[in-house]
C-alpha positions, 0 to 999 in steps of 0.5 A: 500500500501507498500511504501519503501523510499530510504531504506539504509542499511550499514555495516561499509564501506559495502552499503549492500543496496543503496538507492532503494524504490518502492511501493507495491499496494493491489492485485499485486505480486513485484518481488524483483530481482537480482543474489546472494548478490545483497541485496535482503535478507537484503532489505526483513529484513529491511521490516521485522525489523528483522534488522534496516535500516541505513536510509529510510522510511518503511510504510504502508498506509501512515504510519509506520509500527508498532509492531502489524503490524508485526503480519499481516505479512508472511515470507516465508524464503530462508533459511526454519527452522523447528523443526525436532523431532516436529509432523506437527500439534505442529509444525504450531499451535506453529508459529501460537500462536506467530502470536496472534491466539488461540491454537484452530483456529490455529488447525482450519487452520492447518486441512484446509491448510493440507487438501488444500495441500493434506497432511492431512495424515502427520498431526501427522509425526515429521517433520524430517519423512517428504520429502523435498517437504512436508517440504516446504508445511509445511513452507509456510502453516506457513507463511500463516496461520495468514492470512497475509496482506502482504505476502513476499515470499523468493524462494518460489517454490524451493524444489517443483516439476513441480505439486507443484509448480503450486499448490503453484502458484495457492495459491499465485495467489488466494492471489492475488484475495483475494487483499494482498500485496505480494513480490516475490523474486526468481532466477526463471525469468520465474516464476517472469514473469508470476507473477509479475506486477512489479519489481526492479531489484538490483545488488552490493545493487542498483536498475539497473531497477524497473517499471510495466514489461510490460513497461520494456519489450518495453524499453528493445526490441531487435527490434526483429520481428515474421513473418508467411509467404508463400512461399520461402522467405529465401532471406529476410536474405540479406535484408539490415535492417536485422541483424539476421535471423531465419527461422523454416519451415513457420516462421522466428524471425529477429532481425533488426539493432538497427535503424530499425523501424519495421513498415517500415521494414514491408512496405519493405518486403510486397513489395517482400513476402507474409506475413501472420502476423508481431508481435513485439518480446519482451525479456524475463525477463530472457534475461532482467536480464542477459543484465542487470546485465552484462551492470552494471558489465561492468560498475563499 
């Protein structure tokens, strides 16, 4: 397990980061969340030791991490950086020596991830001949070649069409299976949603929101319901728990006034229309993030 303590990073009078910690557990995905300049970056190269914390414990199992450790880490960055004029193959066998593998299983690795991301024919190009989208695989085959023990994954479907997106999510969700520890950051909310068990959501340096998203998903509820019905219930908009209402042929989303319970709002209108089915609606991680950050801007 990934453990991070009340991690502070300061610049001079500048808190880039202010105090967050959270635990990443073998075999989940935790998506570092928040808009631009909320301190994620800094936040992943604290963990990196790419820079040194101002305060605050990174560990590993219950122990600090050490300079061996860093090597069964991957990094995915935001800001990818390859050698241009270099061929694919010198290019991944060369990262792979500073992770401590011999030139030959890095060799090894390289025909089978170039194989496994259908870019086998790229092997012996320079980098600068490659698309963008080729660049990216290049770059993340980097990152997991080693075979990394916790695999930290900075906007890591940017650059990628719809096929090779989900062809890289089919790779981080086979990591997933194989139990490594993985952090995700991304501007995506709805790939974060399909992804991460848990989150920590950070704006101006601070966490605003972090838990498993399901249990935040409820704490965040619009007190929206979904209904299936028959016959004409476009009267159920003057009913006096309804705040809003949307009705699509035999279906409506309403959304309650804040005191509602929904399962005496579900008594009520049983007693007038014919209701096939009643769910509860929970708020995207999109609409999370925006109510969110909004409040919290609001705030300071």
């Amino acid at each position: 397990m990934l453990s991070v303590k009340n991690l502070i990073k300061q610049y001079n009078k500048i808190v880039a980061v202010n105090d967050i910690s959270f635990d990443v557990r073998e075999g989940k995905i935790f998506g570092l969340l928040g808009p631009n300049g909320a301190g994620k970056t800094t936040a992943i190269r604290t963990i990196l030791n790419i820079i040194k914390p101002s305060s605050g414990s990174i560990q590993f199992d219950g122990k600090p991490i050490t300079e061996e450790f860093f090597n069964t880490i991957g990094y995915l960055p935001e800001e990818r950086g390859l050698y241009k004029k270099s061929k694919v193959i010198d290019v991944i066998k060369y990262f792979a020596v500073l992770k401590n593998l011999s030139a030959k299983k890095a060799a090894s690795l390289a025909d089978e991830w170039l194989k496994r991301l259908s870019i086998t024919d790229l092997k012996w190009k320079k980098i600068e001949e490659l698309s963008k989208g080729n660049q990216q695989k290049i770059q993340f085959i980097i990152a997991v070649l080693h075979e990394p023990k916790l695999l930290i994954l900075d906007e890591p479907f940017a650059g990628f069409d719809p096929i090779n997106q989900e062809a890289i999510k089919e790779v981080v969700l086979s990591f997933v299976d194989q139990g490594k520890i993985i952090i995700l950051s991304t501007h995506q909310m709805d790939t974060a949603e399909k992804l991460c068990s848990d989150i920590l959501l950070m704006n101006n340096g601070k966490e605003v929101c972090s838990g498993p998203l399901n249990e935040i998903k409820q704490q965040f509820g619009l007190n929206v319901v979904h209904i299936e019905f028959s016959g004409d219930v476009s009267s159920i908009k003057n009913h006096p728990a309804v705040l809003d209402a949307h009705l699509y042929n035999n279906t409506a989303d309403i959304k309650l006034k804040e005191n509602v319970l929904q399962h005496e709002f579900l008594r009520s209108i049983s007693q007038h229309f014919n209701i096939n089915t009643f769910s509860i609606v929970n708020p995207s991680l999109h609409q999370i993030f925006i109510d969110v950050i909004q409040r919290n801007t609001e705030v300071r």
